[in-house]
N, C-alpha and C positions, 0 to 999 in steps of 0.2 A: 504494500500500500504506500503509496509515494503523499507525498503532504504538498500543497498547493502554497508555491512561494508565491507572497505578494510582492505586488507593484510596488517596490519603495524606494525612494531615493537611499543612495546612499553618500554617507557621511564619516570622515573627511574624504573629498574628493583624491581619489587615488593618482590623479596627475599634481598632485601637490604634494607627493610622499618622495622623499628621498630612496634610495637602493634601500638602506638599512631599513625603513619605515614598513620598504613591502615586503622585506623577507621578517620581521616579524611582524604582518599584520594579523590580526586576529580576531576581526571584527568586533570588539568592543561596543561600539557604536551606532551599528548597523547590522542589517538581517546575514546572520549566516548562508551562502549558498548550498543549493543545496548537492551540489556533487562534492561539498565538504561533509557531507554528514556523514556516519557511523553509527556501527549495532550498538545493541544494548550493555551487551556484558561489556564492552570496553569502558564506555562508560561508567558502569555500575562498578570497575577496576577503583575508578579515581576515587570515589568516597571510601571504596570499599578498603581503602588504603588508610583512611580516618579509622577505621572498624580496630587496627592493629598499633595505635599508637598508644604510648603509655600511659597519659589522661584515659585513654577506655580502660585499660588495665588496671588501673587504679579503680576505676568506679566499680568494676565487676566483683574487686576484691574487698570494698568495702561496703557496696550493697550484701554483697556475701555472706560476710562477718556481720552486719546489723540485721539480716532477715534469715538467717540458715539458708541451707542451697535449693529448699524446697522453691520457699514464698519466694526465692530471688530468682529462681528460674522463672516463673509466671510472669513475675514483675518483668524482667530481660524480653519475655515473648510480647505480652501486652504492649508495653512500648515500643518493641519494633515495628509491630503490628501497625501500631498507629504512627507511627514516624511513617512505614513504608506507602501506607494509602495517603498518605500527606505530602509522599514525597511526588504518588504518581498525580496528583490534581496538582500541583504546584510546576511539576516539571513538563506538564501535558500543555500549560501555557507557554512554556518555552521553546516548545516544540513547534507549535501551533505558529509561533511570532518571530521566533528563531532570531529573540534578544538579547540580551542578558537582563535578571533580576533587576538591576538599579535602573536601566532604559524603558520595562516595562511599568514599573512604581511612577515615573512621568504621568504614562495614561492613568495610573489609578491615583495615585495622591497631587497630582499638580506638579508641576514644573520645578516650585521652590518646599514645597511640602516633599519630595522623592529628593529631595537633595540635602533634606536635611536626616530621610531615615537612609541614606548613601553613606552620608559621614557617618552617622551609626554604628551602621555595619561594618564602616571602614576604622574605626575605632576598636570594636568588638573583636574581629578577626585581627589587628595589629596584637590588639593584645593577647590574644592566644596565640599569636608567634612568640610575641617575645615571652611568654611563660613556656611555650615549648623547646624553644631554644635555652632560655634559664634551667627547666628540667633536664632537657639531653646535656648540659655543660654540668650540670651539680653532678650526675648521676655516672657521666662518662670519666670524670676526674674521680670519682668511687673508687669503679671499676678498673682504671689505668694504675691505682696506686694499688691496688690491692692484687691485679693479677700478674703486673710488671712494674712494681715497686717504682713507678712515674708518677711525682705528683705535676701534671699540666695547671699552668694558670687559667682560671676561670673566663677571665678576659679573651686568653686567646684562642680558648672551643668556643668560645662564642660568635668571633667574629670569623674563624673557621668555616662555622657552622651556617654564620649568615651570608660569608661569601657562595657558597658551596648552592644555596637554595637559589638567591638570586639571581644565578648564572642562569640555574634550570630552568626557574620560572620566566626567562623571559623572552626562552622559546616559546613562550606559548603553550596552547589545549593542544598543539599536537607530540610534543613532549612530554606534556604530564600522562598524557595517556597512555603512550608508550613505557613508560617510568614505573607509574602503577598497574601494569598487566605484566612487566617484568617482575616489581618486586612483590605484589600483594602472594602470588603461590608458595614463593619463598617463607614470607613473613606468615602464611597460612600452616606452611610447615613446621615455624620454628613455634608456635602457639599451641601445636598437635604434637607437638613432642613434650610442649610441659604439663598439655592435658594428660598425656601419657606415662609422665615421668608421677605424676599428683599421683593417681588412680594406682600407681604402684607402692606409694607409703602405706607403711601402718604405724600406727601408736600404740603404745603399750593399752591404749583402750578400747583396741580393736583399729579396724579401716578408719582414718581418720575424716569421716564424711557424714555427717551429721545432718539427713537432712532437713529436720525440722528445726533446729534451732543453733544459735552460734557458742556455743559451750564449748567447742573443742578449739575455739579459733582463740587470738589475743582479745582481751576484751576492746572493744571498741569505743570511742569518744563523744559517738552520737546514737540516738536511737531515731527510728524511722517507722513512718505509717507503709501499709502496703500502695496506698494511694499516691505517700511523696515520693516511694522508689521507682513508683511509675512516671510519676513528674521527670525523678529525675535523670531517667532513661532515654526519656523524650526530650527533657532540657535539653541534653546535655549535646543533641544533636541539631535540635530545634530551627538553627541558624543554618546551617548544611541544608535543609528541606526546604527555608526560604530563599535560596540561594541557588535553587535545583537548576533552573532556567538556562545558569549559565553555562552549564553542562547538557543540561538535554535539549537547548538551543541546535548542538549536533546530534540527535538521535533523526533514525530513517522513520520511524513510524513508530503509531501507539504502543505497540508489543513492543519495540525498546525503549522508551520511555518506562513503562510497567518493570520490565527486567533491570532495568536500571537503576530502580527503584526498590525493590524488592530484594534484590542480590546485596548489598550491603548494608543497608539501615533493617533485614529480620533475620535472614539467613550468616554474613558475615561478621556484622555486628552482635549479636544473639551466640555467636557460636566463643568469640574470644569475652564476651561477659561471663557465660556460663565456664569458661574453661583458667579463668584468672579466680573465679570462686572459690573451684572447685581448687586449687592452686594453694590459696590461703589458708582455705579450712584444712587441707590435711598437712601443711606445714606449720598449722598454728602462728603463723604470720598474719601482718595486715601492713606491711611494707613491700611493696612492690619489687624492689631492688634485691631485698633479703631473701623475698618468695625462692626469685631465682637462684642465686647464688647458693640458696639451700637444695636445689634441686640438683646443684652438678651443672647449672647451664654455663657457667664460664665465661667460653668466647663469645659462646653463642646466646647470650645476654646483650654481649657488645655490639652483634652483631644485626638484633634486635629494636636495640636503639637507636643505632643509627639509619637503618633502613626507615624504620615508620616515622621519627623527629622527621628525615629527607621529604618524605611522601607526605606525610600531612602540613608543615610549613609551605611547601611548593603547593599545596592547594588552598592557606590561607592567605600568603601574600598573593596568587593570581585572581581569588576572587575579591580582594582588597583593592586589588590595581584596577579589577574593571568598575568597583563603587567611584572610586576618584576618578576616572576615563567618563564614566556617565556626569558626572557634577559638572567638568568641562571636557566637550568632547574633541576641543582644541589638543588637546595636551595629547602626547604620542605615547600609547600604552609601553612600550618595553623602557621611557624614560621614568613613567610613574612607578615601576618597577621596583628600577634602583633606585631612586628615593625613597620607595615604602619600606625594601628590604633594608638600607642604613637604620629609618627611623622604626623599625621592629627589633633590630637588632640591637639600637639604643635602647629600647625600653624591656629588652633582656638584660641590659646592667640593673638597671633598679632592683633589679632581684622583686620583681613582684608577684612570685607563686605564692609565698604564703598571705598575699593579703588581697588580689587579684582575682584568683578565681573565683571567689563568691559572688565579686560583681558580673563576673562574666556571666557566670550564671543566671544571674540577676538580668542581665542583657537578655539573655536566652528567654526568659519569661515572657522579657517585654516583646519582645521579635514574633512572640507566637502569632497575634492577634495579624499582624501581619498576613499571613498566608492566605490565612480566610477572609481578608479583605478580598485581595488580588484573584482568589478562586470563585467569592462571588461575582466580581467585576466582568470576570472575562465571561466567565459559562452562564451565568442567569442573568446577568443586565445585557452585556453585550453581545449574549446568544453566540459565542465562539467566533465574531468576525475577529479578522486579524487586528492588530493595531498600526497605524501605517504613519509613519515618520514624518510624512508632509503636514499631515497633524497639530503636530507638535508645539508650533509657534502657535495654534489657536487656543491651546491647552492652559486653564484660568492658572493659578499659581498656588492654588489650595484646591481640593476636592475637600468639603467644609464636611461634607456625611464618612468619608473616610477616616478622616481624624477624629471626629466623635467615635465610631465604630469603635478606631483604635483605643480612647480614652476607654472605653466601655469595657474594653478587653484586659486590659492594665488591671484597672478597678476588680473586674470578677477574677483575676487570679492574686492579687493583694486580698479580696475578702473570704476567697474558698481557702487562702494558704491560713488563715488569721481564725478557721471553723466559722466564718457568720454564715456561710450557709454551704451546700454544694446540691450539683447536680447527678453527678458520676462519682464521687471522689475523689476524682484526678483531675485537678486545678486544669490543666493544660488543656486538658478536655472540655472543661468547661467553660474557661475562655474564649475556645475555637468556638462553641456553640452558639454560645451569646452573641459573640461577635459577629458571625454569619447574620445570623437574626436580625440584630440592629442595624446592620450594613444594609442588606437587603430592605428591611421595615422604611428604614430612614427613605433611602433612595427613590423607593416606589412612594412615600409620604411627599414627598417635597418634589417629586419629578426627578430622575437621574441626570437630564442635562440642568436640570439647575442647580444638582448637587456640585456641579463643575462649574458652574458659573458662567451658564450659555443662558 
């Protein structure tokens, strides 16, 4: 089934690109062509390369430890579950308009309202570089002194590390893709060997695999409803699904959209949560770094960390660089690049993992409402026409029902997390509901073009 490109101008004019400009163009700014597109599973490579980095590994191993491996596997499925259908209606518009994410929030939030959830996102994703880059530099200088008596300066794995990414990224989607269908089997292997390696402990209290409850594991710091480890399954991806666009922008057809969707945020995601649980509990650990190191993984710890820090950094400075490409689409994507990768790599000095991620998280909450704006927008108001660029200077500078919508979505995941009331249990879920609702409510209340300011 082939997908109907529209009629759209394109933007920057390609006789105003320098050599260096057209060999990494990358449509940023404009409809992907469609003899550029590509299957599913390749696609479904790049996130699925998210699925294996050490933030997931840490989550699986401390949902783990606070729900036993029973309620934490549910938890792992549910969320995937609902990340992955979130992923296919989010990324089915990107397919459909063959955007990216920041270019299509123009049609739905306004000109100067998408520009400011751009910066956002571009905020959001910096700073989960530079925490991941801070984590691979803390965790690699562990490992270096401990397996070859090197202690490396912090300083210089970091900017190593941020040389290293930015190079990749600014080849472009057709080297991350490549990148991640190289390493994600790899990095599936090295995950299925420590599931392997777990499943072979025992404790002197038998198999160390508890799975109703976290008694055999370290005691843990926090306690958790079944409902927030759903939240925080879906959090923690949340941003990746609103972002889908920019990726299934190249998919051929619905069925890879779908598989692109599916393949990393239930099946590859779902499988390294369940297998970093299962990791902790029978090591009685709740540190990541230790899990391994207890298990005999050695190199191949090192070699773990640096493969998925590689792959998932090169997927948040490149959807970073197309938030600032859409804010001004003057600016030449592989320059915003190296700019964002310097200032990622800056804000891996601050050492902000321990005080960071909560907000990021926090970010993630607020981003939900999001998706279910842009999926009513396209499929119920605008009945699936495409979105067409010539447009775009008519487009008011607020969608006024949008950003209520969004307010609306904030408020019901601030009042579900705080118990004033719920729907489902799972704030995330209940956000996306509401928000739909009012979006739509709004819209048809006030008329849709005068939500836009026609």
């Amino acid at each position: 089934m082939s997908v109907n490109q529209p009629s759209q101008s394109i933007e920057p004019q390609q006789s105003s690109n320098t050599p260096i400009d057209e060999i990494f163009e990358d449509y940023a700014t404009c409809p992907v062509p469609e003899h550029k597109t590509i299957g599913g599973v390749r696609i479904g490579m790049i996130n699925g390369g998210l699925a294996f980095a050490v933030p997931g590994l840490i989550t699986g191993l401390e949902l783990g430890n606070a729900l036993g491996l029973e309620q934490s596997i549910y938890a792992f499925l549910i969320g995937g579950l609902i990340l992955s259908v979130l992923g296919v209606v989010t990324g089915l518009v990107g397919m459909h308009n063959r955007l990216t994410s920041c270019m299509t929030m123009k049609f739905v939030f306004g000109t100067k309202g998408a520009n400011f959830l751009s910066l956002a996102f571009v905020l959001s994703l910096l700073g989960w570089y530079g925490v991941n880059i801070n984590l691979f530099s803390e965790v690699s200088q562990t490992l270096l002194l401990q397996m070859f008596n090197v202690k490396a300066p912090i300083w210089l794995l970091e900017i190593s590390a941020g040389v290293l990414i930015t190079l990749t990224t600014i080849w472009g989607f057709t080297l991350i893709e490549k990148l991640s269908s190289l390493f994600v089997p790899v990095l599936f292997f090295l995950i299925a060997y420590l599931l392997y390696k777990s499943l072979g402990i025992e404790t002197s209290a038998g198999l160390g695999l508890n799975l109703s409850s976290n008694s055999t594991a370290e005691p843990t710091s926090f306690s958790l409803t079944f409902g927030e480890a759903v939240s925080a399954v879906v959090g923690s991806f949340i941003v990746s699904v609103v972002l889908m666009p920019d990726f299934t922008r190249f998919a051929r057809t619905k069925t890879d959209t779908v598989v692109a969707s599916f393949l990393p945020f239930l099946l590859l995601n779902t499988f390294v949560y369940i297998a970093a649980a299962i990791a902790g509990i029978a090591v009685q650990q709740s540190d990541i770094l230790q899990v391994m190191l207890t298990l005999g993984f050695g190199i191949f710890a090192f070699v773990l960390l640096i493969m998925s820090s590689w792959v998932t950094n090169v997927v948040n400075l490149y959807s970073a660089a197309l938030g600032f490409n859409a804010i001004n689409v003057h600016w030449k994507e592989w320059k915003i690049i190296v700019a964002a990768g310097v200032l990622g790599t800056v804000i891996a000095s601050f050492n902000l993992l321990a005080n960071f991620t909560d907000f990021l998280f926090s970010l993630s909450i607020i981003f939900t409402p999001v998706a279910a704006i842009y999926a009513v927008d396209f499929f119920l108001l605008r009945h699936q026409q495409p979105y067409q660029l010539k447009d775009l200077p008519q487009m008011p500078a607020v969608n006024h029902c949008a950003v209520i919508a969004w307010g609306v979505g904030i408020a019901t995941s601030i009042m579900v997390n705080q118990e004033y009331f719920t729907l489902t249990s799972i704030e995330v879920c209940d956000a996306m509901l509401l928000t739909m609702l009012s979006y739509y409510v709004l819209s048809k209340a006030f008329g849709f073009k005068k939500c836009l300011g026609k």
